[in-house]
C-alpha positions as CSV (number, residue, x, y, z in Angstrom):
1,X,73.9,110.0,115.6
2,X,75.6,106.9,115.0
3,X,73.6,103.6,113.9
4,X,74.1,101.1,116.1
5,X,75.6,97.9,114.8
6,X,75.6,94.3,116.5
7,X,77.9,94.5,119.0
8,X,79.1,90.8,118.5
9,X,80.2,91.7,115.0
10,X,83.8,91.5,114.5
11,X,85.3,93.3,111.7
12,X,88.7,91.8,111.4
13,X,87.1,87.3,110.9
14,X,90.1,86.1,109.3
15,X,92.3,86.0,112.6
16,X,89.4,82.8,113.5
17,X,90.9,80.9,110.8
18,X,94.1,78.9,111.1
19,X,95.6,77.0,108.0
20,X,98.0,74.0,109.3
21,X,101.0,73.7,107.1
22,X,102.5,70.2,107.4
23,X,106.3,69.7,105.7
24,X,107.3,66.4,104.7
25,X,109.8,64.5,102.0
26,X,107.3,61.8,102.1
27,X,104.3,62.2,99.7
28,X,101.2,63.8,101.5
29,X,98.2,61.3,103.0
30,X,94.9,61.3,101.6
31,X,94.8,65.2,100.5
32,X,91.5,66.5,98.6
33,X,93.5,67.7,96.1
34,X,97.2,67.6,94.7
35,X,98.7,69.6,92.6
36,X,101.1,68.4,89.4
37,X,103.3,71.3,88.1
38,X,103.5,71.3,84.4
39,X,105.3,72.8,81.8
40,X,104.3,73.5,78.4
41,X,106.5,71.6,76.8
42,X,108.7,68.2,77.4
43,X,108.0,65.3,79.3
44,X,104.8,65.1,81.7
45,X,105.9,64.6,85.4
46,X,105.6,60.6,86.5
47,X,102.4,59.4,87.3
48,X,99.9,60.7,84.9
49,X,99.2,57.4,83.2
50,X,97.4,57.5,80.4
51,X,97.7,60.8,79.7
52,X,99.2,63.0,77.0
53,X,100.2,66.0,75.3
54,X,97.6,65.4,72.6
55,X,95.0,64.4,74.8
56,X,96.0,67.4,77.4
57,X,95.6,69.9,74.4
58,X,92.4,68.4,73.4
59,X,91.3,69.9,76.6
60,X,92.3,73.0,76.1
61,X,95.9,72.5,78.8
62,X,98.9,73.7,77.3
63,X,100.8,74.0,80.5
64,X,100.6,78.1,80.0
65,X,101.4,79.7,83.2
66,X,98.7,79.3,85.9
67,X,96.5,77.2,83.8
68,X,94.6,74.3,85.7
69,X,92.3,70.8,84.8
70,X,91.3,68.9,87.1
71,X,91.4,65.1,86.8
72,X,88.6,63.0,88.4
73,X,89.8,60.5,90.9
74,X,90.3,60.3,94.4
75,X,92.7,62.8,95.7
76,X,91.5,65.0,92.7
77,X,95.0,65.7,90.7
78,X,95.6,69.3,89.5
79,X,97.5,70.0,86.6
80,X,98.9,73.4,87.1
81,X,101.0,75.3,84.4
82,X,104.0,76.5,84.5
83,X,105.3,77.3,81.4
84,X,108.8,77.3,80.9
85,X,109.5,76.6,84.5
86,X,108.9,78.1,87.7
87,X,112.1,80.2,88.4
88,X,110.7,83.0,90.9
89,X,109.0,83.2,94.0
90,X,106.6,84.9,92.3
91,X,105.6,82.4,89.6
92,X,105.3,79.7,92.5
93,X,103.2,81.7,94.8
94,X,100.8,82.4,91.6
95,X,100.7,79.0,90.5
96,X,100.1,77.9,94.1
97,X,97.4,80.2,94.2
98,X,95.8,78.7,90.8
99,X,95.7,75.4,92.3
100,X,94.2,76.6,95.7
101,X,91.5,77.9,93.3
102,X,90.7,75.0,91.1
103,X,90.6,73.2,94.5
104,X,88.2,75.2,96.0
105,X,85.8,72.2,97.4
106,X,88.9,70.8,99.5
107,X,89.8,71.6,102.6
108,X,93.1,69.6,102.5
109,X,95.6,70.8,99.9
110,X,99.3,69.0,99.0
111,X,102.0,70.4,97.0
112,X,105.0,68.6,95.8
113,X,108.1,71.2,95.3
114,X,110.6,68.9,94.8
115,X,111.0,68.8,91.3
116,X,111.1,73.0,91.7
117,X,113.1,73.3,94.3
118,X,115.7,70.6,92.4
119,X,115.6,72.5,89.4
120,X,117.0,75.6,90.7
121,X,119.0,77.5,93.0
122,X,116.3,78.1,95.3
123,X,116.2,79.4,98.7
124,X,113.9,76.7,100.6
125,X,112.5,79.8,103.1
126,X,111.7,82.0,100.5
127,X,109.7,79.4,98.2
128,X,108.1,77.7,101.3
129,X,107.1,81.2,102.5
130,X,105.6,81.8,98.8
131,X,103.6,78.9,98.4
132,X,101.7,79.4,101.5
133,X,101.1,82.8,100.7
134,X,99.5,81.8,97.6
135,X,97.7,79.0,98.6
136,X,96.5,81.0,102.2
137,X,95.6,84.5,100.4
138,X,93.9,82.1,97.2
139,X,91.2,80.8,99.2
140,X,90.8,84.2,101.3
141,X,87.1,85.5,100.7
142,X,85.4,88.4,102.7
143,X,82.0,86.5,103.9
144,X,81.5,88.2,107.4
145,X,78.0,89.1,106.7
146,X,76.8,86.6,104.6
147,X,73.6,84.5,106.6
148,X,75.5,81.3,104.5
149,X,79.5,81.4,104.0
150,X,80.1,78.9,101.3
151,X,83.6,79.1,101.1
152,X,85.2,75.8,102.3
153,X,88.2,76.7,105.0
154,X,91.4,75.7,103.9
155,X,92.3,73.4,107.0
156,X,95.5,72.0,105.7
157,X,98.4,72.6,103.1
158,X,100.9,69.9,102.9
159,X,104.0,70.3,101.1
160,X,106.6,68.0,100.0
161,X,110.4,68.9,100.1
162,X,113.6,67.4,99.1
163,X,114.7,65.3,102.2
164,X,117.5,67.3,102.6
165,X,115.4,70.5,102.8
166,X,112.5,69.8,105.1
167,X,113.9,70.9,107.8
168,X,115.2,74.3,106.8
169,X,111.8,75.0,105.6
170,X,110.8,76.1,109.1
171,X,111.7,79.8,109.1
172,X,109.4,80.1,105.4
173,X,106.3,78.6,107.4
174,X,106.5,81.0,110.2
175,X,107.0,83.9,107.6
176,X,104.7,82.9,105.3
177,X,101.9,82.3,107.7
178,X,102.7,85.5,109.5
179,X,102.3,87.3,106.0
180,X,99.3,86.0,104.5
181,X,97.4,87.1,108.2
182,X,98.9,90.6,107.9
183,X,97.5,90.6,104.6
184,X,94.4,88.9,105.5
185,X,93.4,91.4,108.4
186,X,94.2,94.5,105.8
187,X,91.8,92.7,103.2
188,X,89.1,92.4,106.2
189,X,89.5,96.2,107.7
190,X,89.0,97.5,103.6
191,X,86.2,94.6,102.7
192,X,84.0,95.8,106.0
193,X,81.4,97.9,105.0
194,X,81.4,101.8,106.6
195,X,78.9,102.0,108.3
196,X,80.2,98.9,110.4
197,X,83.7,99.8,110.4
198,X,83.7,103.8,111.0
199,X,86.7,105.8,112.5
200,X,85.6,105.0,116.4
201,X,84.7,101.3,115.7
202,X,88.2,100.8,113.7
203,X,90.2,102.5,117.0
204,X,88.5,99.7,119.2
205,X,89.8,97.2,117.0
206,X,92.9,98.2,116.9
207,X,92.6,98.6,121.0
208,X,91.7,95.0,120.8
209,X,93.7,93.5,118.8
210,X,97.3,95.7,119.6
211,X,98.3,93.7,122.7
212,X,97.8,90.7,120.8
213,X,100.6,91.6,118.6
214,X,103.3,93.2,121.0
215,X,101.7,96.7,120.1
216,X,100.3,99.5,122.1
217,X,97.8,102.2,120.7
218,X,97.0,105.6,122.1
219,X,93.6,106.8,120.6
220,X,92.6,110.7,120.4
221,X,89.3,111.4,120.4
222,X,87.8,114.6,118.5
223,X,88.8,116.5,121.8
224,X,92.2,115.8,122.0
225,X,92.6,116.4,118.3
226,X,91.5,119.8,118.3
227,X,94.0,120.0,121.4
228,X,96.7,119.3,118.8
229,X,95.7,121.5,116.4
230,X,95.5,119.0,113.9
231,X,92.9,121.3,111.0
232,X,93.7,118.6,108.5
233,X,91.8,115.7,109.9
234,X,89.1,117.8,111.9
235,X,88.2,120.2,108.2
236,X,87.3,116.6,106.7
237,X,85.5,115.4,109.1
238,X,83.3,118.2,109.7
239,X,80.6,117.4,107.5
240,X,80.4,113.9,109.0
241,X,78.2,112.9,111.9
242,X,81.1,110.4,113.3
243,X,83.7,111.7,114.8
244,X,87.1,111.1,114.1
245,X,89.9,109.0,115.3
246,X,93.8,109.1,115.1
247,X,95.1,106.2,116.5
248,X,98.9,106.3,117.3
249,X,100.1,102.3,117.1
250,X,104.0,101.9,118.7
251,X,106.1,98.5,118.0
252,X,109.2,98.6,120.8
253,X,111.6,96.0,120.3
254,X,114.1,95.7,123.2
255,X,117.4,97.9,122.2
256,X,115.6,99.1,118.9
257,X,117.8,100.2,116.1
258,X,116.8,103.0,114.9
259,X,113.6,104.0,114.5
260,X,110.4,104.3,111.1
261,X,107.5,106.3,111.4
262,X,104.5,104.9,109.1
263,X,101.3,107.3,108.4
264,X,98.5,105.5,106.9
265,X,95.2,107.2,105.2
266,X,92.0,106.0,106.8
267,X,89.3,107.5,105.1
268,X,86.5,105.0,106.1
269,X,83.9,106.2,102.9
270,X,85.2,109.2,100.7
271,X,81.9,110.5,99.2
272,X,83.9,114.1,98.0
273,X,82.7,116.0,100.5
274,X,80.8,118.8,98.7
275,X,82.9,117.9,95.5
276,X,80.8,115.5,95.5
277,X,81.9,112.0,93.5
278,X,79.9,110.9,90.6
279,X,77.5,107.9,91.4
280,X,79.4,105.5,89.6
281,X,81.3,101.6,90.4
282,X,84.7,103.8,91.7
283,X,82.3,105.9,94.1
284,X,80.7,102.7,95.7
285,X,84.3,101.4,96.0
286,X,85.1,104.4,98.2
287,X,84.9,102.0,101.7
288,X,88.3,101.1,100.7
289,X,89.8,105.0,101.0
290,X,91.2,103.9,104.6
291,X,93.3,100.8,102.7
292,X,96.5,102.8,103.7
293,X,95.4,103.0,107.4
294,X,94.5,99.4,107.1
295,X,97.6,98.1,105.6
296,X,100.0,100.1,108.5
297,X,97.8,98.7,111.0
298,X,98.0,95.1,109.3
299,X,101.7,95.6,108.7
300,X,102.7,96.5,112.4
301,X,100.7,93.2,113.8
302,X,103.6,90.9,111.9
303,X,106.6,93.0,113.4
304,X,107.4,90.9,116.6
305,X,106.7,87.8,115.2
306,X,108.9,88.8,112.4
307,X,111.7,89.7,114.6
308,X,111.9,93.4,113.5
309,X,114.3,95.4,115.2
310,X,112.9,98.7,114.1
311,X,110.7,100.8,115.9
312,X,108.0,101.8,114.7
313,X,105.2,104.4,114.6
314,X,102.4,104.0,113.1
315,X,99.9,106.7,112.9
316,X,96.1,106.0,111.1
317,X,94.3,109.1,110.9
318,X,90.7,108.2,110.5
319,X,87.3,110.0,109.5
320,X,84.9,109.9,107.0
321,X,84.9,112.6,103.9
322,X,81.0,113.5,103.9
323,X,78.9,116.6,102.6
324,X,76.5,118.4,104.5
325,X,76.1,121.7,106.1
326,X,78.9,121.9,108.2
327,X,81.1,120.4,105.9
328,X,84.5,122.5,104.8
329,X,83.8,124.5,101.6
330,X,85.2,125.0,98.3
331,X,87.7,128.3,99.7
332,X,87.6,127.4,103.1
333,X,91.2,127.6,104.5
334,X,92.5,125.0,107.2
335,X,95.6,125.2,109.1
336,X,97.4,121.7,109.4
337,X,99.2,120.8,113.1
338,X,102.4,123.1,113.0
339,X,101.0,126.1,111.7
340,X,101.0,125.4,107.8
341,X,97.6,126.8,106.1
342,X,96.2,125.3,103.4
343,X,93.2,126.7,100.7
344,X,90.9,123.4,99.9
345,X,90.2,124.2,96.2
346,X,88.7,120.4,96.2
347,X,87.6,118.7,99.0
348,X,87.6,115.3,97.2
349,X,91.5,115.9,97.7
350,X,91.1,115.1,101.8
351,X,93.4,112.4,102.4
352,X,96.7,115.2,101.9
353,X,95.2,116.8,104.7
354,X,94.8,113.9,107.1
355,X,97.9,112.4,106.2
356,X,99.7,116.3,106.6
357,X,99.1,116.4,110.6
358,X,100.2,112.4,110.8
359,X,103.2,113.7,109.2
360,X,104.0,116.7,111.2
361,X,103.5,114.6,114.7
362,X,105.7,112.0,113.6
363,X,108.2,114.6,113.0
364,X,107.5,116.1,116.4
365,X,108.2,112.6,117.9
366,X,110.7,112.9,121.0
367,X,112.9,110.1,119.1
368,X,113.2,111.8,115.6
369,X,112.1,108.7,112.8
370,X,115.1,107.8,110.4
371,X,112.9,107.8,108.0
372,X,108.9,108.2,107.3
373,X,107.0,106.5,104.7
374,X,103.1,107.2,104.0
375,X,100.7,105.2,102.4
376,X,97.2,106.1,100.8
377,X,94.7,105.7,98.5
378,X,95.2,109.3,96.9
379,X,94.9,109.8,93.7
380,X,92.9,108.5,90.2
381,X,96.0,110.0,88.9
382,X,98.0,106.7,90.0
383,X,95.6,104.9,88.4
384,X,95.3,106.9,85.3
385,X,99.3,106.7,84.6
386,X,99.6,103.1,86.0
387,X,96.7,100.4,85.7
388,X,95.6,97.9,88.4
389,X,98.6,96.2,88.9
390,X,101.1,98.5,90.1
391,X,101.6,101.5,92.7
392,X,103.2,105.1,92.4
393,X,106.4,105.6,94.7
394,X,107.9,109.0,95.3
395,X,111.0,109.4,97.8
396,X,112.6,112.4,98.4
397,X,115.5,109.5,99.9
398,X,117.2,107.1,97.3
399,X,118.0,105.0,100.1
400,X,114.5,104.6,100.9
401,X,113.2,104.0,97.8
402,X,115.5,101.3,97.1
403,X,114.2,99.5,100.5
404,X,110.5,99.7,99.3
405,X,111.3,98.6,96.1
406,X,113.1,95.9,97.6
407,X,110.1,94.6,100.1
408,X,107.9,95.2,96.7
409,X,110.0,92.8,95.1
410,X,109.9,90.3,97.7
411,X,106.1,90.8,98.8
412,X,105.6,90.9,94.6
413,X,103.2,94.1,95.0
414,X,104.2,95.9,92.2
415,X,105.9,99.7,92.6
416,X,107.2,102.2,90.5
417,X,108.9,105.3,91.0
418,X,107.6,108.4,90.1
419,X,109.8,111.5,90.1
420,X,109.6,114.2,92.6
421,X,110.1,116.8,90.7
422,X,110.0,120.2,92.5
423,X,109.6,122.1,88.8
424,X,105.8,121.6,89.6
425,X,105.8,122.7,93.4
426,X,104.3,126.2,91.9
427,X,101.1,125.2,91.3
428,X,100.4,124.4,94.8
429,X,100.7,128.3,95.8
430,X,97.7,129.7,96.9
431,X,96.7,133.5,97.0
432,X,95.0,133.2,100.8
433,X,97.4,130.4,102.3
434,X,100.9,129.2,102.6
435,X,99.7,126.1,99.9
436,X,96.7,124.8,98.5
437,X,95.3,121.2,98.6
438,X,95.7,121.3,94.6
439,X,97.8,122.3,91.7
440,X,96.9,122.1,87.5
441,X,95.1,119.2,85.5
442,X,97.8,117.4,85.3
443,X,100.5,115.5,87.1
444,X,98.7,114.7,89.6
445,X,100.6,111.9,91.5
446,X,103.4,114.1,91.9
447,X,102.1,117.1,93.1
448,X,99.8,115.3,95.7
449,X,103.6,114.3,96.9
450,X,105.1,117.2,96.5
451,X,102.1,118.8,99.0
452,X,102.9,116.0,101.4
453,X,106.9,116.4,101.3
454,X,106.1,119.6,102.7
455,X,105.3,118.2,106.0
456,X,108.2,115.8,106.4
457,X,110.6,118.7,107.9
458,X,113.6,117.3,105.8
459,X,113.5,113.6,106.8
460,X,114.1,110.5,104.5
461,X,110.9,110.0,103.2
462,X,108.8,107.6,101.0
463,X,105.4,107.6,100.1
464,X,103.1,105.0,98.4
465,X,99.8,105.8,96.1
466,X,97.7,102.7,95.9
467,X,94.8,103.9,94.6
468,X,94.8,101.8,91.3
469,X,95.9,99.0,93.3
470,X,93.1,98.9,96.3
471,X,90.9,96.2,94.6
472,X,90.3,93.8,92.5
473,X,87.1,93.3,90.4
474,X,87.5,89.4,90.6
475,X,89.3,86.6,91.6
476,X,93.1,87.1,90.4
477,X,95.2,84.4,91.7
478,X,96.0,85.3,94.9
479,X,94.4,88.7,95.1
480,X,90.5,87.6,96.2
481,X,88.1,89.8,94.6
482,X,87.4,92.9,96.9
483,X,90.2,94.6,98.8
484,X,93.4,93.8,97.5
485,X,95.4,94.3,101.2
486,X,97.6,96.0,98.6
487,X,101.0,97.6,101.3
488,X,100.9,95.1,104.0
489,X,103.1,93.0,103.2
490,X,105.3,95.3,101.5
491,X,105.0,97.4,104.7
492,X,105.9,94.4,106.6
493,X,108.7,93.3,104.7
494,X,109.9,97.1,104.8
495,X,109.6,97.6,108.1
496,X,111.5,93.9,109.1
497,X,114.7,95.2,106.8
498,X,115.2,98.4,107.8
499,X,117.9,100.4,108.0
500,X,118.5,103.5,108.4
501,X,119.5,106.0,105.5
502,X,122.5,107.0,104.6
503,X,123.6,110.7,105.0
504,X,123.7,112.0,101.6
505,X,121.3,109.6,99.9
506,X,118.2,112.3,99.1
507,X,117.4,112.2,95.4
508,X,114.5,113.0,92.9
């Protein structure tokens, strides 16, 4: 029996805050706080009277990338480093995001780009779009169920652009602010805790909130998904008390072209199921095992204001991973929607098997997907080979791994292919089933892909291990400590580009 939460609490809080973005080639009025953009070496920019190099290092400023000091006075000014120059959407939405820090106490934020945008061959959309992401996704904090929120809104960002570029800036304000909520409302579905956000509570959010965003969810119950055979989804869940959902989200743009299924992991708490997890920091970070879910949810509410094209699918297959008495055991054997049966050597290896039905309906979809990418928080493995910073890709389609590395690059959530390398697929042979839910001690990134490109029936397909990069420990720029909302804007950005694959384009 579920515990019943107050009703009035809404898990997704960041789509009641609004950031105004104001564009001028005038100087900003009266802001809290302005930021001055400074490199570490040559001349300080114009107005800093009376101050420095030797005084500035005295300080401890250097002008190293992302540094800040504040200077006392009234707007507080912000030296921010830069180092050598800011050359890349990336560096500006980081040192954005600095400033937005060391400017925590001020609602009202103002940063002047001329001298960045002058100083290179910038596209005005793409850096406008940046620096509200940073500044946005800076002061984003997770405070739902705190009695006293003491993070101050950010209520206004002001920035100053050449004259002749203020009004091509536009197109970046819409983007960016579209972005930095898709990310926001990822962040917020991983941050809640699970026993507020389970698998039925997340469907009615996303029954909520889908017409809001052009979308229209379909939501099978524990019923309907033993209708559809899916043994994946319904072996985790049965040690759980809650019940799980799969919640089918569609995006239909008016004479789509083409058409991209998305499958996202939604494991609302992985405890291990009877392989239990040790008690330790990663274990009490398990609420953010449905990040994937979140992030394709998240993703899809930015399509229509984004102008995709695409189609799209998404597909969130929900439950929690819990041991008890009715929970699948170590040997138990589960047959995934479509026939395949699969030996659970480890049942802390769940989210192949909720993600294996999500990938067979897509499959089964009346309008076959162009291409299917799947997104999760699967394996320590990723971590293991990869750190904190960066994701695991595996494609068994060059064409779409060069699109997600693409809407990494742009997002800046780092990727990095891993091969799919079929010498391995062995291991995954079982002596009671057509495949087991494991394979040896090692390599485990690409054999947890290699299980899932069993279900893809062929099709372009790309999948997405973010389990190193679900969370950070503390404030990081513009990645707030907690969930990361790592995937939805890459998602986003994917899923706004697409195009279809090209014939002939499948590689390792």
């Amino acid at each position: 029996m579920s515990v019943v939460i107050d009703p009035a609490f809404d898990p997704v809080p960041s789509l009641a805050r609004t950031t105004r973005v104001a564009v001028s080639a005038e100087a900003p009025r009266d802001p809290g706080a302005l930021a001055v953009l400074v490199t570490a070496s040559g001349a300080l920019p114009e107005g800093l009277d009376g101050v420095d190099r030797g005084g500035l290092e005295a300080a401890g400023f250097t002008g190293a990338a992302n540094q800040t000091l504040v200077l006392p006075g009234a707007p507080l000014r912000i030296l921010v480093g830069s180092g050598e120059g800011i050359e890349t959407d990336a560096q500006l939405r980081d040192a954005v995001a600095a400033f937005t820090r060391a400017a925590r106490e001020c609602d009202r934020i103002a940063v002047d780009l001329t001298g960045v945008l002058d100083g290179g061959d910038w596209d005005v959309e793409v850096a406008v779009q940046a620096a509200i992401e940073g500044a946005v996704l800076a002061r984003y904090r997770y405070d739902a169920l705190k009695s006293e929120p003491k993070t101050v809104p950010l209520e206004e960002l002001a920035l100053r652009l050449p004259a002749d570029r203020a009004e091509a800036a536009e197109a970046g304000i819409e983007r960016g602010l579209v972005l930095a909520r898709t990310a926001a409302i990822a962040r917020d579905l991983a941050n809640t805790p699970p026993r507020h956000l389970s698998a039925v509570k997340f469907a009615e959010v996303v029954e909520r909130l889908a017409p809001e965003f052009g979308l229209t969810a379909e939501v099978f119950d524990r019923e309907a998904l033993m209708e559809l055979g899916t043994g994946g989804l319904l072996g985790v869940n049965a040690g759980s008390t809650e019940e799980p959902r799969m919640i089918k989200v569609s995006y239909r743009p008016a004479d789509a072209e083409g058409h991209l299924a998305l499958i996202g992991k939604g494991i609302m708490y992985d405890s291990g199921g009877i392989s239990l997890k040790p008690s330790n920091a990663m274990h009490a970070a398990m609420k953010f095992d449905m990040m994937g879910a979140a992030a394709v949810f998240a993703a899809m509410t930015s399509l229509a204001e984004l102008g995709a094209t695409t189609a799209v699918t998404g597909w969130l297959m929900c439950t929690d991973n819990m041991p008890s008495g009715s929970a699948t055991k170590l040997g138990d054997v589960l047959t995934i929607r479509g026939g395949t049966t699969v030996e659970v050597k480890n049942t802390d290896a769940e989210g192949r098997l909720v993600m294996a039905d999500g990938l067979v309906l897509a499959t089964e979809e009346a309008v076959r997907p162009d291409a299917i990418v799947d997104i999760a928080t699967l394996t320590g493995a990723a971590m293991a080979a990869l750190g904190t910073r960066t994701a695991a890709m595996l494609a068994n389609d060059d064409a779409v791994a060069a699109q997600l590395q693409a809407a990494a690059d742009a997002s800046d959530e780092n990727i990095w292919r891993l091969p799919l390398d079929h010498r391995y697929r062995d291991q995954l042979k079982s002596n009671v089933a057509d495949l087991s839910n494991i394979g040896g001690q090692y390599a485990g990134v690409i054999l947890a892909a290699l299980f899932l490109n069993e279900f893809v029936d062929g099709l372009p397909w790309g999948h997405l291990d973010i389990a190193g990069t679900m969370q950070a420990e503390s404030d990081d720029l513009w990645r707030s400590t907690g969930s990361t909302g790592f995937g939805a804007r890459l998602l986003a950005e994917f899923a706004a580009a697409f195009e279809k694959p090209v014939d002939g384009a499948a590689g390792e």
